[in-house]
N, C-alpha and C positions, 0 to 999 in steps of 0.2 A: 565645518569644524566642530559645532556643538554635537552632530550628531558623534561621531568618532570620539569626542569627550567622555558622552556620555559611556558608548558602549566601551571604554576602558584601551581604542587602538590607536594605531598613527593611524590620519588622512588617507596614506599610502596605501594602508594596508586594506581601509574601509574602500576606496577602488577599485581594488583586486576583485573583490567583488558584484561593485555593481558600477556601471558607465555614469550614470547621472544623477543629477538626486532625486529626477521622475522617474528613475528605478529604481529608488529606495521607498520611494511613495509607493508604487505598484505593489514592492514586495510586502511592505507592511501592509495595507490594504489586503492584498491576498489572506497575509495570515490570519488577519481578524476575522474578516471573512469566512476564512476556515474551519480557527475556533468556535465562531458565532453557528457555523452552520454543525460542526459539528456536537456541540453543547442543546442545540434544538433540536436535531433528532434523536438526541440522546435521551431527551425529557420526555421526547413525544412518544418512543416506544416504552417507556417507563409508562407513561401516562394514559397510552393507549392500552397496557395488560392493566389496569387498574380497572376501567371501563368507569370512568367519573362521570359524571352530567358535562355536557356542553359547555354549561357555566362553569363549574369546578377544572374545568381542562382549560378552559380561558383566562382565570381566577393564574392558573397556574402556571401557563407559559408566559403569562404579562410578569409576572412575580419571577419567575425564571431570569426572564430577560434581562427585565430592572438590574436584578444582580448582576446577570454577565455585564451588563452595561456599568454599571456602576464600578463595577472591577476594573474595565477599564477604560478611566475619563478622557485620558489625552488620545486615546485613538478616536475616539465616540468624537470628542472634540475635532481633532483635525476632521476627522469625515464629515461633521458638520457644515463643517465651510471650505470643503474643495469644490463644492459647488462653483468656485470664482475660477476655475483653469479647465475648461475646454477640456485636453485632454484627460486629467482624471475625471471629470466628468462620466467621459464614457467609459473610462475604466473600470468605473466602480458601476456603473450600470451593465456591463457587459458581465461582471462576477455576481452585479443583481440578479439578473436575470436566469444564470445555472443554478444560484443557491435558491431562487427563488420556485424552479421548477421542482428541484428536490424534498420542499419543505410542504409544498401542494402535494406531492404523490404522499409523504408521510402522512400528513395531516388528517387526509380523504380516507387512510386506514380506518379513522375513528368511526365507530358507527356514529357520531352525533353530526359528523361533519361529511359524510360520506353524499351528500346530495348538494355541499356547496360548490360551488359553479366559480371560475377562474375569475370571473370580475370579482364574486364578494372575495377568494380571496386577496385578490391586489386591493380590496380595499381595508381591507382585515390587515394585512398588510404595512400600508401607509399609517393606520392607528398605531400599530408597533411601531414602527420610525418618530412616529409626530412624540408617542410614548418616552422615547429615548432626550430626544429635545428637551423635554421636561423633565425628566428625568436628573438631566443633569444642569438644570437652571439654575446656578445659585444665585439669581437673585431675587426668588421665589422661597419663600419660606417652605419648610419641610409641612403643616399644614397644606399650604396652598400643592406644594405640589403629591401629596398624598390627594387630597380634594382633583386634583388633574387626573393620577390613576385610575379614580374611581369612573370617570367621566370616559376615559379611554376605554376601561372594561364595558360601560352602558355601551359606547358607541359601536365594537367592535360585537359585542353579540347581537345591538342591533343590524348591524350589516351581514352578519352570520343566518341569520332566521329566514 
């Protein structure tokens, strides 16, 4: 019912749409997804005709992100902790994994990145994730978690090199 509140319809009408509410999960998941994947390669060909340093194009899609993420908390949130239901689990792993191929072929355009190898990026990766966590900590002071960013950027150009 909250959700149908929210979006302004009957119940009724909010099932016309989708069977369950792990299809309303799925579809929201999808779209962030979508947005998310399509906002980073939006950057990265922006950032790729720039031709910036390694660091400066890392400086930048972490800065990127922070934003898309910060834009938006309640989905960042829920996907934080669907980790507790099996099936989205893999749901959201299965849409990891296509957006994840797509953002390694953009990425490798760069000449600074064009020799990093599929592990460093899933580890390159998982620091953008870990990034987002923090990101959106409030119970971390905006120091501490600026002090996080910085740490994500050391750690993620370390796994870059």
């Amino acid at each position: 019912n909250k959700i149908a509140t929210r979006a302004g319809i009957s119940i009724g009408s909010l099932y016309q749409y989708f069977s369950s509410k792990e299809e309303i999960f799925e579809a929201l998941v999808k779209k962030y997804f979508e947005d998310q994947d399509s906002f980073i390669l939006k950057e990265m060909q922006v950032l790729i005709g720039l031709k910036l340093s390694m660091r400066k194009t890392v400086e930048a899609l972490l800065s990127g992100f922070y934003e898309f993420t910060e834009g938006q908390p309640r989905v960042t949130h829920i996907l934080k902790f669907s980790h507790f239901n099996k099936k989205s689990t893999r749901y959201i792993q299965k849409l990891d994994r296509i957006y994840e191929k797509k953002f390694y072929e953009t990425l490798t355009q760069h000449p600074g990145f064009q020799n990093v190898t599929m592990l460093k990026f899933k580890l390159f990766l998982e620091c953008f994730r870990g990034a987002n966590i923090l990101v959106l900590d409030t119970s971390l002071s905006q120091r501490e978690r600026d002090q996080a960013k910085e740490e994500v950027l050391k750690m993620t150009l370390n796994f870059l090199k």
